[in-house]
C-alpha positions as CSV (number, residue, x, y, z in Angstrom):
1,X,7.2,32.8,-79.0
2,X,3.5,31.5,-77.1
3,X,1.6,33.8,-75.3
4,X,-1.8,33.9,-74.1
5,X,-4.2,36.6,-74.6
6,X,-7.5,37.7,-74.5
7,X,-9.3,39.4,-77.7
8,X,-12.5,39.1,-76.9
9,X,-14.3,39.1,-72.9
10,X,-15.7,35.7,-72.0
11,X,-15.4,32.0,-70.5
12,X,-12.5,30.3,-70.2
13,X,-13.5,29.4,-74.6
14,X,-12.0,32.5,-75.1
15,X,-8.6,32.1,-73.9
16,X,-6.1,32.1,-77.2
17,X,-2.3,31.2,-76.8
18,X,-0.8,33.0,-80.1
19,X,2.6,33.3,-81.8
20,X,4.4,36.3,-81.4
21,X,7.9,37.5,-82.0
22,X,9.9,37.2,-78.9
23,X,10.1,41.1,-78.1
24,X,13.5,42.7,-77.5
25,X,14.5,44.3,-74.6
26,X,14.5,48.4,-74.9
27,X,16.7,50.5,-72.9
28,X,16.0,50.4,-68.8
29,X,13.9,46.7,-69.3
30,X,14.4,42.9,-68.7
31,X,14.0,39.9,-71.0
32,X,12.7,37.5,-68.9
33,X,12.4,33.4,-70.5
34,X,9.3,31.8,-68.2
35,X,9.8,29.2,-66.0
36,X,6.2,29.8,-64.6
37,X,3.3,31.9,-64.5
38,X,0.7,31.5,-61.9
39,X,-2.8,31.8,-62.3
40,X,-4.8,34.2,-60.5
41,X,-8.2,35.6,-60.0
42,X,-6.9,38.8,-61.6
43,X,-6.4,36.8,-64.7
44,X,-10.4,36.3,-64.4
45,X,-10.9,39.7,-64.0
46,X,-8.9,40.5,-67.6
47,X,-11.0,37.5,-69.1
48,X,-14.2,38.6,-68.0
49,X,-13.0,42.2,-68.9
50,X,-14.8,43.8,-65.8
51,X,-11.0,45.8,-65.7
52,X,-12.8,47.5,-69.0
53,X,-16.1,47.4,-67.2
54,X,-15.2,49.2,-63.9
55,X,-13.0,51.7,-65.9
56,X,-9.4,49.9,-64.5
57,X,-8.1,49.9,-68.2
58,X,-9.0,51.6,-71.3
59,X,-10.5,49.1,-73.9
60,X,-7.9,47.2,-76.0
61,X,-7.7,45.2,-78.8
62,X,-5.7,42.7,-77.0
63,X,-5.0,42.2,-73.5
64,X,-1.8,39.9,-72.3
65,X,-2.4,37.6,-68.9
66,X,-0.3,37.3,-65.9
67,X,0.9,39.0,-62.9
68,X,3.5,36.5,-61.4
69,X,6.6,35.2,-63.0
70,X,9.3,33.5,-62.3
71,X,12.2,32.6,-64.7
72,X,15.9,33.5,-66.1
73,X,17.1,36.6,-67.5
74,X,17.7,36.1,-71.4
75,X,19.0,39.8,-72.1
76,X,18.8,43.4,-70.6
77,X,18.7,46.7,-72.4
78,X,20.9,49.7,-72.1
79,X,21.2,50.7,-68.7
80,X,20.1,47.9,-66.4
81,X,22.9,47.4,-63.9
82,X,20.9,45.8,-61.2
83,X,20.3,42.5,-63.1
84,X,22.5,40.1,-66.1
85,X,21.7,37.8,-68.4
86,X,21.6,33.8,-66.7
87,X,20.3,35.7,-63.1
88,X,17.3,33.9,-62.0
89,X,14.7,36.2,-61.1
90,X,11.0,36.3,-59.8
91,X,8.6,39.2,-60.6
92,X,5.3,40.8,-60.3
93,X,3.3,43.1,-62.8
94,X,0.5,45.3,-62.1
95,X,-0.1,47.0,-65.8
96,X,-3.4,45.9,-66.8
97,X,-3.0,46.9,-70.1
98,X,-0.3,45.5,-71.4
99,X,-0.8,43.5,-75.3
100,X,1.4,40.6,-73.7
101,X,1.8,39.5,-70.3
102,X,3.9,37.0,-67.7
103,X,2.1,34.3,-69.1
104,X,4.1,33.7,-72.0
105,X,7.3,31.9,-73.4
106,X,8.9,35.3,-72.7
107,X,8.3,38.8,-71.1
108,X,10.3,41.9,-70.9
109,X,9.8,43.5,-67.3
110,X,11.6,46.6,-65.8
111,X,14.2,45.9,-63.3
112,X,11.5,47.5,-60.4
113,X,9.1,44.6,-61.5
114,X,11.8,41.8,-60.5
115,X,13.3,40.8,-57.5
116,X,16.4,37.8,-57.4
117,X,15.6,34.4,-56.5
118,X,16.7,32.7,-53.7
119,X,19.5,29.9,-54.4
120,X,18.2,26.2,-54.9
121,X,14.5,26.9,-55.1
122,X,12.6,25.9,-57.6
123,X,11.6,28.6,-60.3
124,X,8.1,27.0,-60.9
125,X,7.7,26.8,-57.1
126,X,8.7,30.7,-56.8
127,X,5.9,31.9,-59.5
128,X,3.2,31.4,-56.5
129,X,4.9,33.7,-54.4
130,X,5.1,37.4,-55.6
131,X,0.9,38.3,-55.6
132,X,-0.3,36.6,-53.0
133,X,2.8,37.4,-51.1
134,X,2.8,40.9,-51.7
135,X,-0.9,40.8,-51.2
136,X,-0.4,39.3,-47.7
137,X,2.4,41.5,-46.6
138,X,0.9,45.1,-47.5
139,X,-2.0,43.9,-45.8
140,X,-0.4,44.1,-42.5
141,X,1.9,47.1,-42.9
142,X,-1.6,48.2,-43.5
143,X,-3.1,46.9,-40.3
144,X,0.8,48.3,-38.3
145,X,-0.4,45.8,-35.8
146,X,2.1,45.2,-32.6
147,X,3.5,42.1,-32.0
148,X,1.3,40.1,-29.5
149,X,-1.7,42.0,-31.0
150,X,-4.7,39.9,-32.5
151,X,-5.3,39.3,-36.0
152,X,-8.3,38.1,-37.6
153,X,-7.9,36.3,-41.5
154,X,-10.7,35.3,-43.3
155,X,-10.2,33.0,-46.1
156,X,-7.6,31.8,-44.1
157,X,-6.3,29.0,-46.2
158,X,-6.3,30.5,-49.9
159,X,-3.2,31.9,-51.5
160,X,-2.8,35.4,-49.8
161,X,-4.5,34.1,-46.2
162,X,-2.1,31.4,-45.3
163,X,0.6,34.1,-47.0
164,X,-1.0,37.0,-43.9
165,X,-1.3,33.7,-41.3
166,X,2.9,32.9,-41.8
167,X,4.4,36.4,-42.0
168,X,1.8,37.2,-38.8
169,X,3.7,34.3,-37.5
170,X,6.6,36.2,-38.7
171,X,5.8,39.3,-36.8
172,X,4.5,37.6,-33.4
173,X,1.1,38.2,-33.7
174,X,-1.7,36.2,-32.5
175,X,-3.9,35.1,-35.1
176,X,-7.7,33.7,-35.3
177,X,-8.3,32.6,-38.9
178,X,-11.6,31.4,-40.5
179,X,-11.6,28.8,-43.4
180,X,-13.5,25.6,-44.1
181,X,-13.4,23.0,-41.5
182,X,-11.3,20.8,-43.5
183,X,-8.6,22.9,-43.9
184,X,-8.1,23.5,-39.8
185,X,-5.2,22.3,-39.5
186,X,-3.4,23.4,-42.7
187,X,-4.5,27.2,-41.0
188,X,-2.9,26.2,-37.4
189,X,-0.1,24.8,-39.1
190,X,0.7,28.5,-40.7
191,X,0.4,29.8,-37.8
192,X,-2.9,30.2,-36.7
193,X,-3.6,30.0,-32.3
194,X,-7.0,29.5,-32.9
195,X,-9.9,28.1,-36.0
196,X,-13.2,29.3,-36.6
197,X,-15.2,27.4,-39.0
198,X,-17.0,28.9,-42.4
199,X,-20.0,27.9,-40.9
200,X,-19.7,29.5,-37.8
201,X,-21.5,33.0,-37.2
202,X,-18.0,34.5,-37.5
203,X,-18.6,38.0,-35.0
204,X,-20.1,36.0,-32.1
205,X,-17.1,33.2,-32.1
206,X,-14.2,35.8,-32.4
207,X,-15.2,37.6,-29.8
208,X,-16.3,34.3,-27.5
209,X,-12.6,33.6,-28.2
210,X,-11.4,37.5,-28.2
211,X,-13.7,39.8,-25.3
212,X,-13.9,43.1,-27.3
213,X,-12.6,42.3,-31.0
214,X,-9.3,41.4,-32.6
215,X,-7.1,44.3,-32.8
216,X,-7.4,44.0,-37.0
217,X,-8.6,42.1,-39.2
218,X,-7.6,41.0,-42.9
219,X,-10.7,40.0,-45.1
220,X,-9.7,37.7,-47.8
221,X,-12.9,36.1,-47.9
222,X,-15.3,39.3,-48.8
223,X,-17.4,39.1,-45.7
224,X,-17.2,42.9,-45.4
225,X,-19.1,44.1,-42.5
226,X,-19.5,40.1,-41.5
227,X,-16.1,40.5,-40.7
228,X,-15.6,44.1,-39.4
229,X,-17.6,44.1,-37.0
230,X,-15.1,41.7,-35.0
231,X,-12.8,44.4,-35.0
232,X,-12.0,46.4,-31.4
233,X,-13.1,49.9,-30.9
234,X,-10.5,51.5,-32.7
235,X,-8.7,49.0,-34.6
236,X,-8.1,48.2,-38.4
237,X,-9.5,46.3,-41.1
238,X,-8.4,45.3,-44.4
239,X,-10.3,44.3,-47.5
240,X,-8.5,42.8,-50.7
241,X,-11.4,42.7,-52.7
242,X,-12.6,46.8,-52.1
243,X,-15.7,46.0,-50.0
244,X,-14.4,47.7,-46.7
245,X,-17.6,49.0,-44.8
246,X,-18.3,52.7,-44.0
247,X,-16.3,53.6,-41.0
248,X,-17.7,53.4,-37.9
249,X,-16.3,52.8,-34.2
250,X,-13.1,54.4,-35.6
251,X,-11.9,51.4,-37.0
252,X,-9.8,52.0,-39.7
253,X,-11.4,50.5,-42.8
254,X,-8.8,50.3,-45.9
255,X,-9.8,49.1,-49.5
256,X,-6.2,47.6,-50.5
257,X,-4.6,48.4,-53.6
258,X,-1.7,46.1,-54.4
259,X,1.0,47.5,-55.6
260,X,4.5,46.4,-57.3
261,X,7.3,46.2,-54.8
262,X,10.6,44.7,-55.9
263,X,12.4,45.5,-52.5
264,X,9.6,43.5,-50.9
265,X,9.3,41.0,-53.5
266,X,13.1,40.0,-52.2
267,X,12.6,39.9,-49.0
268,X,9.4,37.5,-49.6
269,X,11.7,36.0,-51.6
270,X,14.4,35.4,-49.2
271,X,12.2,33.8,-47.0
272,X,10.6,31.7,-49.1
273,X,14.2,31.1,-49.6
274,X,15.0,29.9,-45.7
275,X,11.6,27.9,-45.6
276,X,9.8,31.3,-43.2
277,X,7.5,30.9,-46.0
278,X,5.9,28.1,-47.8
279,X,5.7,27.5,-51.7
280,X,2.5,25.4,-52.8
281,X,1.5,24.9,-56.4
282,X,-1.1,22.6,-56.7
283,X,-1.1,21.3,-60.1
284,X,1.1,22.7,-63.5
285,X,-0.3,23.4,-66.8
286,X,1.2,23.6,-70.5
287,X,0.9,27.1,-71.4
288,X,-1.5,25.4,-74.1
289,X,-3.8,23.9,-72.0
290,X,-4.6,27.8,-70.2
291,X,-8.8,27.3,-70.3
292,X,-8.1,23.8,-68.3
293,X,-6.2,26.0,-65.6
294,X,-9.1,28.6,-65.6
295,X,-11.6,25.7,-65.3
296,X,-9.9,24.4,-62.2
297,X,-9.9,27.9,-60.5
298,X,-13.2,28.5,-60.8
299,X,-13.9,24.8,-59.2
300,X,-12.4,26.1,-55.8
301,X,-11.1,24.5,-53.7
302,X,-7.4,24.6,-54.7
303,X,-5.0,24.7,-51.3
304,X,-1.9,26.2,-53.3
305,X,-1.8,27.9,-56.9
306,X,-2.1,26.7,-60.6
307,X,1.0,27.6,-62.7
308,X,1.2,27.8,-66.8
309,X,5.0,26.2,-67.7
310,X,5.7,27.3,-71.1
């Protein structure tokens, strides 16, 4: 089978997609055959090799690439009861070590890295969903915000914002989100009440619109203390990329570290599924043409996620 790897830390030039036999399934794992894999800034991260530099990984001779997946079980090993060969499935990964990844022809994954797909939707579709989902969702479990609280979401309109804006939707809160003035609508669409542009000063203008601060605050944009400090005495904040602020005010400042969830994978799943969520790919690459997709990522500026197709 293809899969791409990295064997030496670089550009997108270093990308290789190499021949491998298709691995076998050992006792307690799943086969998986790749419909898609998305492409994410975690893949950058292995690429680069700053998981090596900042001590996430031990340094490897090979490193395989991809966290989401979405496919069709091929075979199961000794015993797996919870899936069967022909189930369609969609999955996450978190090793960051592994030789061979979820961007591949195939991947074996253990039955708590998969999660069923929904009926009728499409498996190239799904492999958006399970990181930025995931992402989205732990954030506000994180935040345990009540419903008619305010949110705040920078970043608003990439992958895991517009993920935080429709499951805030989801959970009846109100939600200011910040994101490039082009993409206002696309924000208030997901669910946002009201828009703050990029380009506003972001503290001022959420609390114009909010008299005291949001109640918490999800910072997908690594604004930090930029946005923190619209955040209520008292109240949370999130960071996905670990650049929370010291504490201060007794907001609760949380570095968030994603984590595999199958049981919440299906219920993302599920609603994706019903249409609570929405699938966006914005454009499909041949597993082959891998640096292309990497290219394109780094241009910005994508509304939905790239996705390898074997």
């Amino acid at each position: 089978m293809r899969a791409a790897v990295v064997r030496k830390f670089g550009g997108p030039e270093v990308l290789e997609v190499i021949d491998v036999p298709t691995p076998a399934p050992d006792r307690g794992e799943v086969l998986v055959k790749v419909a898609g894999a998305s492409v994410n800034f975690a893949d950058v991260l292995v690429r680069e090799g700053l998981n090596v530099q900042y001590g996430a990984t031990a340094e490897r001779g090979q490193f395989g690439l991809g966290a989401d997946v979405a496919g069709t079980v091929a075979a199961i090993g000794e015993g797996v009861t919870r899936f069967a060969a022909g189930d369609a499935v969609v999955g996450t990964q978190e090793l960051l070590d592994r030789p061979l990844g979820t961007q591949a022809e195939y991947v074996v994954l253990k039955p708590w890295e998969l999660a069923p797909a929904p009926a009728g939707v499409d498996l190239v579709q799904l492999a958006t969903l399970g990181l930025n989902a995931t992402t989205a969702d732990q954030a506000l479990e994180a935040l345990a915000l009540e419903p008619g609280q305010w949110l705040l979401v920078s970043g608003a309109a990439g992958g895991v914002g517009l993920y935080a804006l429709e499951l805030a939707r989801l959970r009846s809160l109100r939600v200011i989100a910040q994101a490039g003035e082009a993409d206002e609508d696309l924000v208030r669409t997901a669910g946002a009440e009201h828009f703050v542009s990029r380009h506003e000063d972001l503290v001022p203008a959420v609390r114009a619109l909010v008299p005291g601060g949001v109640d918490g605050a999800i910072d997908a944009a690594d604004l930090a203390a930029g946005a923190a400090d619209a955040v209520r005495h008292g109240g949370g904040f999130v960071s996905l990329l670990n650049t929370a602020p010291m504490a201060r005010r007794q907001v609760r400042m949380t570095n968030l570290a994603w984590h595999t969830d199958s049981e919440r994978l299906a219920k993302l799943a599920a609603f994706a599924g019903t249409g609570l969520l929405s699938l966006r790919v914005a454009r499909t690459y041949p597993l082959e043409q891998i640096a292309q997709a990497h290219r394109a990522l780094a241009a910005g500026g994508l509304r939905g996620r790239l996705v390898l197709v074997p």
